[in-house]
N, C-alpha and C positions, 0 to 999 in steps of 0.2 A: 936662323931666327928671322923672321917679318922686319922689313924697315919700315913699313908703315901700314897702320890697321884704321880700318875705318870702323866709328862707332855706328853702329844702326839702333841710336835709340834719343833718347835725352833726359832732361832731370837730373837728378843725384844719381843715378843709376851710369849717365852718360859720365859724368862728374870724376864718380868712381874710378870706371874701367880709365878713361883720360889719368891720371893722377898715376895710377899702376903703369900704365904705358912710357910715359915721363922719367918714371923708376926704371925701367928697364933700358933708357935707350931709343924708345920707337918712335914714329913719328904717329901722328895722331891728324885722325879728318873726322869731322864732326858734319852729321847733318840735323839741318833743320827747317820747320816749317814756319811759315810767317808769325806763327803767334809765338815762335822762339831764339826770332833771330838774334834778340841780344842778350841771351840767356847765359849763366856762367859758362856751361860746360862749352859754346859756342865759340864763346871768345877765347878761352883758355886754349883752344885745338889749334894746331899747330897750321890746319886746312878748314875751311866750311864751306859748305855746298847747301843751296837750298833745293829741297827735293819736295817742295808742294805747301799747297794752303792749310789753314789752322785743321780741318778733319783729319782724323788720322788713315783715315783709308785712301787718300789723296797724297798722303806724305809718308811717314813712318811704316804704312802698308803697300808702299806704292814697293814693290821690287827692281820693276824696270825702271824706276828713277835713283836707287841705292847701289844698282848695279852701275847702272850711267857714272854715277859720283863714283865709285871704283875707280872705273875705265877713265876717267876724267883726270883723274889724283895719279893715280898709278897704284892705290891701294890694293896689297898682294892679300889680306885677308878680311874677316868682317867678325867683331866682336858684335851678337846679338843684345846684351844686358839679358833682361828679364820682360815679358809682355812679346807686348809685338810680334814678329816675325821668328822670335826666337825657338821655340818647337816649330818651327814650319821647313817641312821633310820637299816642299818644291823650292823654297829658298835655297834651301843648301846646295840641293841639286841644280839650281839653276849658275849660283854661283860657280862651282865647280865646271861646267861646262864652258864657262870663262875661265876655268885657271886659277879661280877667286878662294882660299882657304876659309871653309867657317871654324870660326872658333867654339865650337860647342861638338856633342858626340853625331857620330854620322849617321846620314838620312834612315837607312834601316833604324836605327835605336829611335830614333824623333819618331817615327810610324808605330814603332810596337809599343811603346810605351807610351807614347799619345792618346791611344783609346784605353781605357778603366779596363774592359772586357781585357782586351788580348794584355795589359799589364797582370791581372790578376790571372790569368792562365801561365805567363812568363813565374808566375809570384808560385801556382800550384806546382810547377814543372818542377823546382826550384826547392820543393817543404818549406816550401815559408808559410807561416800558419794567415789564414782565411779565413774572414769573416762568410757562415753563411751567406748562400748569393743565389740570383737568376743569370741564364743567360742573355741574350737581346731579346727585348720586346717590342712589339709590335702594335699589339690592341691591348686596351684597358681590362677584356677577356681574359687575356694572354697573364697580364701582371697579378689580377684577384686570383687566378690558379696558381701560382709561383709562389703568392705571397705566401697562401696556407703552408707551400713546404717550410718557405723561408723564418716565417714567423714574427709575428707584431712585436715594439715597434722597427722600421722599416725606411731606408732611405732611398727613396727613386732617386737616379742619377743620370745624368747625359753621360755618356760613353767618350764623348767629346768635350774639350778646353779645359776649364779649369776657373782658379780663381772663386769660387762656391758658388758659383754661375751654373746653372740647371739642378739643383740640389734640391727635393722638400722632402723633409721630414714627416712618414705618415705613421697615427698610429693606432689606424683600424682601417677596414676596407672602403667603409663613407670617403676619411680623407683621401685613398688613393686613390679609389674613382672620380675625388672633385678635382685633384693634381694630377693628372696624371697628362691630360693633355696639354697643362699649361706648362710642364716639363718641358714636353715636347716642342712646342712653338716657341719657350727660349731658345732651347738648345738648337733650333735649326737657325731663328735669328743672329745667334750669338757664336756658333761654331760652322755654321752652313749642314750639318747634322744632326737630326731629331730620336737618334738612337737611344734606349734607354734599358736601362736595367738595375735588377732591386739588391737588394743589401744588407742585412740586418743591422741595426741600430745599437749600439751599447750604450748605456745611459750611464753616466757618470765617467767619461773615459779622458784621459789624456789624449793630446795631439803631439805625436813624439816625430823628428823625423831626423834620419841619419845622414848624416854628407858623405858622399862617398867617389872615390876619384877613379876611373879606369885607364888603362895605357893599349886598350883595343887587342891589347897580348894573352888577353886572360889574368890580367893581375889587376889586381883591385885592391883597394884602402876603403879603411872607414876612417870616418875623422872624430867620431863622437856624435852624441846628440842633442838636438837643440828642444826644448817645451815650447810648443806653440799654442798651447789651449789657451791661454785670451787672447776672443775670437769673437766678433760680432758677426753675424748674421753669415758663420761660415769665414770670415774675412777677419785674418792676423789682426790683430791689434799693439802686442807685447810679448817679443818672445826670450827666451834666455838658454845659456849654456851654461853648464852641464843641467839637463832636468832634477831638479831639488829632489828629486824620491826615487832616482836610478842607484843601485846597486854596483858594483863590480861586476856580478856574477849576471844580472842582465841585460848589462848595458855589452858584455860578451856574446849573450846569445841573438841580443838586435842587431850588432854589430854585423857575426858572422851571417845573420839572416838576410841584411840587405846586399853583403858582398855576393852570396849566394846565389840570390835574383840578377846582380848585373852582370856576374862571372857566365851564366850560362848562355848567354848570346854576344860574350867579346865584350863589352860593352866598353868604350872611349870616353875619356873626357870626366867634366863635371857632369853630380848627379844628385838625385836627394831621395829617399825610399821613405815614404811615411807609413807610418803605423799608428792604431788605435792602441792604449793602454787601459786594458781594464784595472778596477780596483782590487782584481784578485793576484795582479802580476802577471797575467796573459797579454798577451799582444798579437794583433792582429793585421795584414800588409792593405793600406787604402790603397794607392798608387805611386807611381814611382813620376818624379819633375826630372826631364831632361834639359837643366841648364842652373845659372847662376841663379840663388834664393835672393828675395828681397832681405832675409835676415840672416844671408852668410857672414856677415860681420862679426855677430856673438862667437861663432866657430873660428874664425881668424884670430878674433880674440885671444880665449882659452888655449890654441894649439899654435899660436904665434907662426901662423902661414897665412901669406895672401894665397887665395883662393882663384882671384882674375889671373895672376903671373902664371899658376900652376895650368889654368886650361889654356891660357895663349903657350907655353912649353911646349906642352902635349900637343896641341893641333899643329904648332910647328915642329910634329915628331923627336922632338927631344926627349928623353927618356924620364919617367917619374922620379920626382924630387922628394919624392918620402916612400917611406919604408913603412909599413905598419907597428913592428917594433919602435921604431923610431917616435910616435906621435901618442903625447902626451896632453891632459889635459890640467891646465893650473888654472886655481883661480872660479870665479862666475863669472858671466856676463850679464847685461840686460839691454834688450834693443825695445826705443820707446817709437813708434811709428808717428811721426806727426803729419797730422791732417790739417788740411785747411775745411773744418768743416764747423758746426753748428755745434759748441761741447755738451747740448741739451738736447735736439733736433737729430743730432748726425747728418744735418742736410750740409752737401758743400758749400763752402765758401767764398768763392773767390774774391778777388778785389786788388788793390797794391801793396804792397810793404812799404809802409813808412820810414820804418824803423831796424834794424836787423844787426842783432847783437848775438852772437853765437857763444853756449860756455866751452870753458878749457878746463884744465888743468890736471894733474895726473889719471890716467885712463876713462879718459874723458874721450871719446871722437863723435864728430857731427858728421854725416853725410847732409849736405844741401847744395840746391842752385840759386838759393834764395842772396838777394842782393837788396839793399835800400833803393824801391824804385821798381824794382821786380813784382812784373803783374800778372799773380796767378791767372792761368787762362781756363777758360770753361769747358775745354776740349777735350783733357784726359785727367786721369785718373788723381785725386787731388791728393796724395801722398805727397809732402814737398819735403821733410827732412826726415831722419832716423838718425835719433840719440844714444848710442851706446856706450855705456860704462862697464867698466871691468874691476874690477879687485880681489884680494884674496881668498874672500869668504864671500855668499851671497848677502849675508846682510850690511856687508860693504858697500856691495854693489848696489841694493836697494839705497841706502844712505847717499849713495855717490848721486845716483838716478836722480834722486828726489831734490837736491842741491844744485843739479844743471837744468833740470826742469826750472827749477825758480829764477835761474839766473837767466835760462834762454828771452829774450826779447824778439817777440813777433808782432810788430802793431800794425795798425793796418787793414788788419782780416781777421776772422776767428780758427781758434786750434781747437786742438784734441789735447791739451794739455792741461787744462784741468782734472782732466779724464783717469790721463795718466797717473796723476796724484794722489787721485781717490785711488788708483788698485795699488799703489804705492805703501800705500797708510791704512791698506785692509788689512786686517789680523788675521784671515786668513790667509792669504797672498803669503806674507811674511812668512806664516807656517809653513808655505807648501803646500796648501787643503785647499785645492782646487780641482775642477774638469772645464772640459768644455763651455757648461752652462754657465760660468762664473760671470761674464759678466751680465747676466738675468736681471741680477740686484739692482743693479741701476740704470736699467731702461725705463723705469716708472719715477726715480728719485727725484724730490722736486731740486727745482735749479737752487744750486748757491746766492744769494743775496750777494746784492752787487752792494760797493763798500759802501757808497755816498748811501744806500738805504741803511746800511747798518749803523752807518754815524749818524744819521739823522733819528734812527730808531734808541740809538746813548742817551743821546743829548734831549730828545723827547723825553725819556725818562728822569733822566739829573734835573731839568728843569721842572 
């Protein structure tokens, strides 16, 4: 086992992987950039090294400054988190060439499964059921001849990143011709690759996706699966374990379908296979994520495994800590994503915390970095906490949710927790009777009355 890991990342995510390390024993090196030197997870690390200025491509992306902090600490491996450098197939490999263990699956599996194309050929090899599709396109030519086999409506996609970063939704030939280059010029901006290819579209579908663990031997685990269809603009909002409308009998054949995809190239480590859910009970493979989820929590939750311990094991070739017989699901979960953002707008928000009161009490857990004084920065990504709650049944869990949302205290700056509350308090949510498009409903809702209007609107009338 590793004496000591460096984290290559920050936030609740750095916070995280810190906390698990602590649990095991290890020793812990945090880096960070000037807009996060006094951030929790910094102080909490047992090492800090600053590797660059507040941009992240200066710091956080810098390699040869992550490796330096290695080589500096003596740090024998590198926990990625999630973002970042975390798929990144010359990381790993650069590491290694130092001697440096990554903790996530080896550079081959970050390549193949990196690009959409070669995952969804990994996914045909494999019978894992596929959504109609194009190969790689080229010209706008190229995509209007593909689409007629594929069929309206239709999702261009970059081949590359991730995050619903190069994504539009077309759904006639007009839109693909006016998208199709503006795919393109994200996707080269945003991944350094302007590859693209089409998709069919299912409308009304669930966002299902599997956690799945390899030992690089050909044995593989599933762990269950999590709902992720509330989803803004492509982008998680709320997600929960077990999916409210999974079966026995198909939560078996998704199961078997993602071990399927990652058994046939060895495949190491943590892992997550998404799939679309049609309303008929079909299911279909999007792509497969080569590393830790933003919302592997709800799954640690329900199957009472940490998730970080199990890929720091395995990268330090220890042999799997679970059995597939062995792994049960008890229980729901719900992970509430909080944002520092505009709960009207969705624009960010940054600014200071004032105030920071985090809830407790029975399966209750907070991931944050947030501190009284702690000054969200403008730089990355403004995700600052996730609230998950657990209990025996889901409308437990929804009860629980909705009770540490009201308790949580963020002042200072604006959240996403009003937000929360409304899908919390939706009658459908509650049902289950959701997809993807869920939250549509309230991109146009007028804002909530702030209170001092509604008391002044009382007392207008009593008087």
């Amino acid at each position: 086992m590793f004496s000591k890991v460096l984290i290559a990342n920050r936030g609740e995510i750095a916070g995280r992987i810190g906390r698990t390390l602590r649990r095991m024993g290890i020793a812990s090196v945090a880096v960070y950039s000037d807009a996060d030197r006094f951030t929790r997870p910094v102080l909490d690390a047992d090492e800090a090294v600053r590797v660059g200025p507040a941009p992240a491509a200066e710091s956080y992306l810098n390699v040869d400054a992550i490796i330096a902090a290695c080589l500096k600490t003596g740090a024998r491996a590198v926990h990625p988190g999630y973002g970042f450098l975390s798929e990144n197939r010359g990381f790993a490999e650069k590491l290694a060439e130092h001697g440096i263990a990554f903790i996530g699956p080896r550079p081959e599996h970050l390549d193949v499964f990196g690009l959409k194309h070669m995952a969804r050929e990994i996914a045909r090899l494999s019978r894992v059921p596929l959504l109609p599709g194009s190969g790689l396109l080229e010209t706008v030519e190229e995509a209007l001849a593909e689409a007629e086999a594929v069929g309206y409506p239709l999702m261009l996609k970059s081949t590359a990143g991730g995050g619903g970063i190069g994504m539009q939704l077309c759904y006639d030939a007009d839109t693909l011709r006016e998208r199709f280059a503006t795919v393109q010029r994200t996707a080269r901006a945003s991944f350094g690759d302007a590859r693209v290819y089409l998709e069919r579209f299912v409308v009304q579908a669930r966002h299902i996706e599997v956690q799945i663990f390899g030992n690089g031997k050909g044995g593989v685990v599933a762990l269950g699966e999590r709902d992720c269809s509330i989803q803004r603009r492509h982008q998680k909002v709320l997600e929960e374990a077990p999916c409210p409308v999974m079966t026995k009998r198909l939560r078996e054949k998704m199961g078997k379908a993602a071990v399927r995809a990652a058994t046939v190239v060895g495949y190491s480590n943590v892992g997550t296979v998404e799939f679309l859910l049609a309303d008929d009970g079909q299911f279909y493979f999007i792509e497969m994520n080569t590393r830790i989820q933003v919302e592997h929590g709800v799954t640690e939750m329900v199957t009472s495994t940490d998730l970080v311990k199990e890929s720091i094991r395995i990268a330090a070739a220890e042999p799997m800590g679970m059995k597939q017989r062995q792994i049960e699901i008890e229980g729901a979960a719900i992970e509430c994503r909080i944002y520092a953002e505009d709960p009207d707008s969705h624009l960010p928000a940054p600014g200071v915390v004032s105030n920071h009161h985090a809830p407790g009490g029975l399966g209750v857990r907070v991931e944050t970095a947030l501190y009284d004084g702690y000054r969200v920065p403008v730089h990355y990504d403004p995700l600052i906490a996730k609230l998950i709650a657990h209990a025996d049944t889901r409308a437990l869990a929804i009860v629980r949710s909705k009770a540490a949302l009201r308790e949580y205290v963020i002042d200072g700056i604006r959240t996403n927790i009003p937000l929360h509350l409304k899908i919390l308090d939706d009658a459908d949510f509650k049902r289950g009777e959701f997809a993807t498009d869920f939250l549509k409903r309230y991109e146009h809702a007028p804002a909530a009355p702030k209170a001092s209007e509604a008391i002044e609107r009382v007392t207008a009338k009593a008087s």
